[in-house]
C-alpha positions as CSV (number, residue, x, y, z in Angstrom):
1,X,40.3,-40.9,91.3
2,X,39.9,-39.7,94.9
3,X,36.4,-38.7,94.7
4,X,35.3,-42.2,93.1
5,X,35.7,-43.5,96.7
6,X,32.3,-42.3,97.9
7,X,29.3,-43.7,96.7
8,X,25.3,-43.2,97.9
9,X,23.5,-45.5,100.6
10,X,20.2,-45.3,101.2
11,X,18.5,-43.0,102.6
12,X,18.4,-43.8,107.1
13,X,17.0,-41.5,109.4
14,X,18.3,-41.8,112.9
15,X,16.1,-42.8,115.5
16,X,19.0,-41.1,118.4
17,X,19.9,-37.5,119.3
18,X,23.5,-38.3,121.6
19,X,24.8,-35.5,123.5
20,X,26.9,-33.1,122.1
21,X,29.9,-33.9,124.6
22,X,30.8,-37.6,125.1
23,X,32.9,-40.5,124.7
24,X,32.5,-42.7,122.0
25,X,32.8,-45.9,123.9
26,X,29.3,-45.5,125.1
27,X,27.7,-45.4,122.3
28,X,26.2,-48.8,120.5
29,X,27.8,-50.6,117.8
30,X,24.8,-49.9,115.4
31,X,22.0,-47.5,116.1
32,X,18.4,-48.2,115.6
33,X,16.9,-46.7,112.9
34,X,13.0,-45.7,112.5
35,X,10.8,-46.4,109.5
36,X,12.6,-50.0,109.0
37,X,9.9,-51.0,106.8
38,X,10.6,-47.5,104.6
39,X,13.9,-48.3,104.1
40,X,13.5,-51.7,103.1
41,X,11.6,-50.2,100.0
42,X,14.8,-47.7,99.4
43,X,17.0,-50.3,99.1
44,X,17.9,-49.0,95.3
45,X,19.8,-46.1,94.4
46,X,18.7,-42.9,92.8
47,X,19.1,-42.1,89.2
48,X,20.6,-39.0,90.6
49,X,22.6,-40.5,93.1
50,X,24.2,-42.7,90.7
51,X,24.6,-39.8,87.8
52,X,26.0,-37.3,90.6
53,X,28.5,-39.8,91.6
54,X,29.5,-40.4,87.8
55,X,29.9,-36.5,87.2
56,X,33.7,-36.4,87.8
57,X,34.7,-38.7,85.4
58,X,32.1,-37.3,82.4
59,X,33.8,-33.6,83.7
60,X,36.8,-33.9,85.3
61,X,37.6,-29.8,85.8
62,X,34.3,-29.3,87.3
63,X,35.2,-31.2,90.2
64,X,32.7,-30.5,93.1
65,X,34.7,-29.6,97.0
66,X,31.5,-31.5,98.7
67,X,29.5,-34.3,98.7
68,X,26.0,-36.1,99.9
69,X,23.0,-34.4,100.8
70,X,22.2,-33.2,104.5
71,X,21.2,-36.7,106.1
72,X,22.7,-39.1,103.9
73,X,24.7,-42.2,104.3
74,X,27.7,-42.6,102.4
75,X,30.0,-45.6,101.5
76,X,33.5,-44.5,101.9
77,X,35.6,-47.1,100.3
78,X,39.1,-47.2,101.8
79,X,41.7,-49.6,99.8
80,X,43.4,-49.6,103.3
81,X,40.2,-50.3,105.7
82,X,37.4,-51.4,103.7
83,X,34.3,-49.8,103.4
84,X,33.0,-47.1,106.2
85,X,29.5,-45.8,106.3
86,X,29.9,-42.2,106.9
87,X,26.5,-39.9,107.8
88,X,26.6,-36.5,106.4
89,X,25.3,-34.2,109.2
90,X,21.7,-32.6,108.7
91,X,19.7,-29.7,109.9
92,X,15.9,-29.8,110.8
93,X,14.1,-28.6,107.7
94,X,17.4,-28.9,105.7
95,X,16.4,-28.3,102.1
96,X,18.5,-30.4,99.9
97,X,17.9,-28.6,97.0
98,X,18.8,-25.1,98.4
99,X,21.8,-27.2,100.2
100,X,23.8,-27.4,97.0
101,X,22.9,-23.1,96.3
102,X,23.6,-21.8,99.8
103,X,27.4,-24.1,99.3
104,X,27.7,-22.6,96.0
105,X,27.1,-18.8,97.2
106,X,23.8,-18.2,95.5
107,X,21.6,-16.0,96.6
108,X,17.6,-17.1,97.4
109,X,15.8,-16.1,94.2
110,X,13.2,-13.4,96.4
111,X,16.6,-11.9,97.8
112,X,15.5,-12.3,101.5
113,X,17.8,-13.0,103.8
114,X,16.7,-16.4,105.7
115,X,18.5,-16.5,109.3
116,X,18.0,-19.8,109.5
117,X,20.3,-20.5,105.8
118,X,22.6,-18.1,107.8
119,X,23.3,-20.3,110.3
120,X,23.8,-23.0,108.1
121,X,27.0,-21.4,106.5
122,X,29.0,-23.3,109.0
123,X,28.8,-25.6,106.4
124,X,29.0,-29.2,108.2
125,X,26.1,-30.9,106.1
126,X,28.4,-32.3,103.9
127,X,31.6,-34.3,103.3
128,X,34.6,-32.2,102.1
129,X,36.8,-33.4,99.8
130,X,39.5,-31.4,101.5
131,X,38.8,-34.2,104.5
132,X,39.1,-37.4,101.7
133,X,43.0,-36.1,101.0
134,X,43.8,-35.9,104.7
135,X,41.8,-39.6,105.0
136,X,43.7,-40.7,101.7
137,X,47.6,-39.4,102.9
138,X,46.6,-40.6,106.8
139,X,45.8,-44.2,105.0
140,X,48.6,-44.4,102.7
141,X,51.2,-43.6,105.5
142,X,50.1,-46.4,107.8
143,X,50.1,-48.5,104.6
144,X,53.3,-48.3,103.8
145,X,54.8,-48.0,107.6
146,X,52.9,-51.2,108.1
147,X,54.8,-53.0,105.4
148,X,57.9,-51.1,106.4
149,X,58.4,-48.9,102.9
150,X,57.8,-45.8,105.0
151,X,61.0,-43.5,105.2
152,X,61.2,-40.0,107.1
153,X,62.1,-38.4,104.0
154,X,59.3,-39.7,102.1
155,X,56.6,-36.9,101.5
156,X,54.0,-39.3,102.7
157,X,55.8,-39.5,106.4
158,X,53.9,-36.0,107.0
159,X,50.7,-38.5,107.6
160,X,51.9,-40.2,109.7
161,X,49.4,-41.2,112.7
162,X,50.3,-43.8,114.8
163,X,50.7,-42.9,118.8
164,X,49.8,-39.6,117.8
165,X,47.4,-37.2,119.9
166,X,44.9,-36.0,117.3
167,X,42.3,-33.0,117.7
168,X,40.2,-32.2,114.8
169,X,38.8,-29.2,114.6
170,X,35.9,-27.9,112.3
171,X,35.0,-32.4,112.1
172,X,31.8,-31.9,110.4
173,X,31.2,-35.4,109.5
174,X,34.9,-36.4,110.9
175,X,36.3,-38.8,108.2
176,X,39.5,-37.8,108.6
177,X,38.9,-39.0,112.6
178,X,37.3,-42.0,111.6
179,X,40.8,-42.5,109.6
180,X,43.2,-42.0,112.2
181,X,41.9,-43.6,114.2
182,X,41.8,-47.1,112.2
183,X,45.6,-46.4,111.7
184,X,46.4,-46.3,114.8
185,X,46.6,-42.9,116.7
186,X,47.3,-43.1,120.5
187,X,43.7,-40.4,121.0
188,X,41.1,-38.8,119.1
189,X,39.1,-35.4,120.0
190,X,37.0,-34.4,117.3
191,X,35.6,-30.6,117.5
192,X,33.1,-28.6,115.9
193,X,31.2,-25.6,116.7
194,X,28.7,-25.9,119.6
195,X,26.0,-24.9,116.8
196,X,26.9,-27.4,114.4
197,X,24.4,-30.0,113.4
198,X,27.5,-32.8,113.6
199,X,27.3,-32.9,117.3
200,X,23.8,-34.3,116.9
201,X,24.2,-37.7,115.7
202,X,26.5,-37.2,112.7
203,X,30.0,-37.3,114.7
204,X,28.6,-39.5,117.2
205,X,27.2,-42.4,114.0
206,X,30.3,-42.4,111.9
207,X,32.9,-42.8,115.1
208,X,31.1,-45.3,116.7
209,X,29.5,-47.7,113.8
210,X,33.2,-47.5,111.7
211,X,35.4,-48.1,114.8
212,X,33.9,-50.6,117.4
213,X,33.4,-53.2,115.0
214,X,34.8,-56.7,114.8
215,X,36.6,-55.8,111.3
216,X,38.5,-53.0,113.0
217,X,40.0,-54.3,116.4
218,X,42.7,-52.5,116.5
219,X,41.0,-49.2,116.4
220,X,39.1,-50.1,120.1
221,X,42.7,-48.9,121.6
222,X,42.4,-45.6,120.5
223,X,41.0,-43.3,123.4
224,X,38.0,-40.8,121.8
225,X,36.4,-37.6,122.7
226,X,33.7,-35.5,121.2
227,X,33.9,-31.9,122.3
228,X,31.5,-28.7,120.9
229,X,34.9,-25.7,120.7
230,X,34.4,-22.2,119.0
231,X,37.6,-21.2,117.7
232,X,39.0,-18.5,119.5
233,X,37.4,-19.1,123.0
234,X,40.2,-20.1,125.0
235,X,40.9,-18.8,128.3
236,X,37.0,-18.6,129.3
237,X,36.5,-22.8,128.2
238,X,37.9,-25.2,131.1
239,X,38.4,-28.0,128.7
240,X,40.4,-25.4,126.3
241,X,42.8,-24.8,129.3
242,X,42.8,-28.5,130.6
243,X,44.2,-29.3,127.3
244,X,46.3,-26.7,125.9
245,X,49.5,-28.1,124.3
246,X,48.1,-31.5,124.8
247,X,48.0,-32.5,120.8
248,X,50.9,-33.4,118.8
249,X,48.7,-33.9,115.3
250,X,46.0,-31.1,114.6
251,X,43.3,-31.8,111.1
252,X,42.0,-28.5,109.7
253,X,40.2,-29.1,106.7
254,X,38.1,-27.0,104.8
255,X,38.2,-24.5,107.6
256,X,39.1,-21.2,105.7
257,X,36.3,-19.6,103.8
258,X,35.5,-17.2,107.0
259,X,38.1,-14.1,107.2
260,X,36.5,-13.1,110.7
261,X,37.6,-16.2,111.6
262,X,41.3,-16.5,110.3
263,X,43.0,-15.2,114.0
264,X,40.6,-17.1,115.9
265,X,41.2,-20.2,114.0
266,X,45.5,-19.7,113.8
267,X,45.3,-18.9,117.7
268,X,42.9,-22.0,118.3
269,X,46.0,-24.3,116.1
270,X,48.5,-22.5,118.7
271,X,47.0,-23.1,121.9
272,X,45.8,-26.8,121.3
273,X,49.5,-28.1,119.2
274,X,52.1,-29.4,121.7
275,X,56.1,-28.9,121.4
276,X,56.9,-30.6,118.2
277,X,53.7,-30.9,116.8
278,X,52.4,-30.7,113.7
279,X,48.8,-29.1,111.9
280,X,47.5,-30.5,108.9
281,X,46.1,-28.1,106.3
282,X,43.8,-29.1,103.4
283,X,41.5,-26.8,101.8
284,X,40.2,-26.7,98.2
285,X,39.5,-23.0,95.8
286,X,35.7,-23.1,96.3
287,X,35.7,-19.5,97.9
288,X,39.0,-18.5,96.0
289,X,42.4,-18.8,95.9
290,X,43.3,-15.5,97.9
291,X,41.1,-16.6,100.6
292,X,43.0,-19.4,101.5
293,X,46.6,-17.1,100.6
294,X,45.1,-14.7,103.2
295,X,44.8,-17.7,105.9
296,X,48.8,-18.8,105.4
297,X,49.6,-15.6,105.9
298,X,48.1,-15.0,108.9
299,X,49.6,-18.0,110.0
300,X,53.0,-17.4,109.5
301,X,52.4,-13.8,111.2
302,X,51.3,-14.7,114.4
303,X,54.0,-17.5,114.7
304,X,53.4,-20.6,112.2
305,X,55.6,-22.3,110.2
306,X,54.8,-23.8,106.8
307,X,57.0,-26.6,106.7
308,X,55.2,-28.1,103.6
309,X,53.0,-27.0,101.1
310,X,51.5,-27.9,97.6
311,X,49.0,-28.7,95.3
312,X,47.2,-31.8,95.0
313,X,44.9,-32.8,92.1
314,X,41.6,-34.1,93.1
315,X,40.8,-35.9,90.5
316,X,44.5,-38.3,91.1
317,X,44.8,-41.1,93.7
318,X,48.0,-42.3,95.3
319,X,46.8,-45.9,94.5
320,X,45.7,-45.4,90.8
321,X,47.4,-45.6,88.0
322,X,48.7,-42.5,87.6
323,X,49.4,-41.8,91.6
324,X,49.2,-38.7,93.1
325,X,49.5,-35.2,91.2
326,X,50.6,-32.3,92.9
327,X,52.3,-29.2,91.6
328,X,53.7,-26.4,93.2
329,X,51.4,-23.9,95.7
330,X,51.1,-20.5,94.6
331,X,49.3,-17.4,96.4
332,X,47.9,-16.1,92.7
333,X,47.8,-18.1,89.7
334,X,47.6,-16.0,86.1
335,X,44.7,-16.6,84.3
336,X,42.9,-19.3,86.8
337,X,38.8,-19.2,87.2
338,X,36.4,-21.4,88.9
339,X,36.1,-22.8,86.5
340,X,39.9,-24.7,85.9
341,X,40.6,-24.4,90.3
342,X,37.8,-26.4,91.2
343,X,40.0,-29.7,91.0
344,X,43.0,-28.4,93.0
345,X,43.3,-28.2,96.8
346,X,46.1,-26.9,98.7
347,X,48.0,-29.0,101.3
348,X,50.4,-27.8,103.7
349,X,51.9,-28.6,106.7
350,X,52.5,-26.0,109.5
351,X,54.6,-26.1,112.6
352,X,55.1,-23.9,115.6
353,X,58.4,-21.3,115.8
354,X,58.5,-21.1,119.5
């Protein structure tokens, strides 16, 4: 299954804070870390690292949307590239334990309101699974058009990266960058809000130590940028108006739980896609199914086109044994709960009509 791809490293705490707007080709191949000696002794992992990882196959409904703990390295094994080390982004005084409430909607138990949980609710302290299906389609593409099996009218041509201008927006901890970039996209510009805590090592990490490495060449030709971008704020950012219609692939996932946000968002998809492009929409049920409903229809009112959409079941993979299990998108779905949506997210593909 998808989700069996990501697995806990030890615990690393980096010993760099990079700036929040820079190229990636500056960077070093491998950080320094502090507290070597530390981490030598935490070379084992958790009993609850391993049991957490083992959850969707004891439960396969309750599928979990995110993963890792604010700080934590990852291994992301790809059948297509190998293993990547991805850091999950982290906030100062990040409570792991009150992580896992705050993404769940819970409520502290005094029932203050904490500003600093508030502005945590941009929610990049964790890896989306929502990402892992755009990483997963983005992989098997360049797979098959490698070996030459790729056909337009296969459903997997959609992911289809190579040459491509790519701008992710909402990146968090940017797997789906790190992805297509290995398979072979022209440019990269990964975006998240200028408050997130992925612009302060998280981005920076997993782009550099995954791609300028000697089991990746190829990926060294890909150009990469790492930009802070609010939704929304267009006209007033330079680098918004330097490169409107400048992408022809746009990654959105997980980016729909905020209604305020919806216009801002569809207007950000607008500005940025080029003539003929294409956005790329993944998002699973955590906050609902009409939340996501009400995003596609914004869309589509102020000028999007869904050219694709359905619904993909987390707990397949394209290369296990069953493949890839989708079923058709609806906007309500009789008698679903959070309990029987958790292991569905919604893919679509969205084009402009001008």
């Amino acid at each position: 299954m998808l989700q069996s791809r990501l697995r806990p490293l030890p615990r690393r705490r980096p010993a760099f804070t990079p700036s929040s707007s820079s190229s990636c080709s500056s960077l070093p191949l491998r950080p320094d870390f502090a507290d070597a000696e530390e981490d030598a002794d935490d070379s084992d992992e958790s009993t609850e690292d391993l049991f957490m990882a083992f959850l969707p196959h004891l439960f396969p409904d309750d599928v979990v949307s995110f993963h890792g703990n604010p700080g934590q390295h990852l291994l992301y094994s790809s059948p297509r590239y190998g293993d990547l080390e991805i850091m999950v982004p982290s906030y100062p005084g990040q409570s792991e334990t009150r992580t896992q409430e705050i993404a769940a909607g819970l409520p502290r138990a005094d029932g203050q309101v904490n500003q600093l949980e508030e502005g945590r609710k941009l929610f990049a302290h964790f890896i989306w699974s929502a990402g892992m299906v755009i990483a997963e389609g983005v992989e098997r593409a360049d797979a098959l058009d490698s070996s030459g099996q790729l056909t337009e009218n296969d459903d997997v041509a959609m992911w289809k990266v190579r040459g491509e201008k790519v701008l992710e927006l909402g990146a968090g901890a940017a797997l789906p960058s790190v992805i297509c970039a290995l398979a072979g996209a022209s440019s990269i510009t990964t975006t998240d809000h200028p408050s997130s805590p992925a612009l302060s090592g998280a981005i920076h990490f997993n782009l550099s130590h995954n791609l300028q490495s000697p089991k990746h060449p190829t990926s060294t030709s890909t150009s990469i940028t790492i930009h802070p971008h609010s939704w929304g704020a267009l006209e007033t950012d330079p680098w918004a108006m330097q490169h409107k219609g400048s992408f022809t692939r746009i990654v959105a996932a997980d980016c729909y739980w905020m209604r305020a946000q919806h216009e801002n968002l569809v207007r950000t998809m607008q500005w940025f896609l080029a003539p003929g492009g294409r956005v790329w929409v993944a998002s699973c049920f955590h906050t609902g199914r009409a939340i996501v409903a009400e995003f596609f229809e914004m869309a589509v009112r102020m000028g999007l086109e869904i050219e694709r959409i359905y619904e993909r079941d987390l707990n397949s993979s394209w290369d296990g044994e069953a493949g890839e299990v989708r079923r058709e998108w609806v906007d309500v779905r009789e008698g679903e709960g959070p309990e029987n949506r958790r292991r569905w997210c919604v893919v679509a593909l969205l084009k402009s009509r001008r």
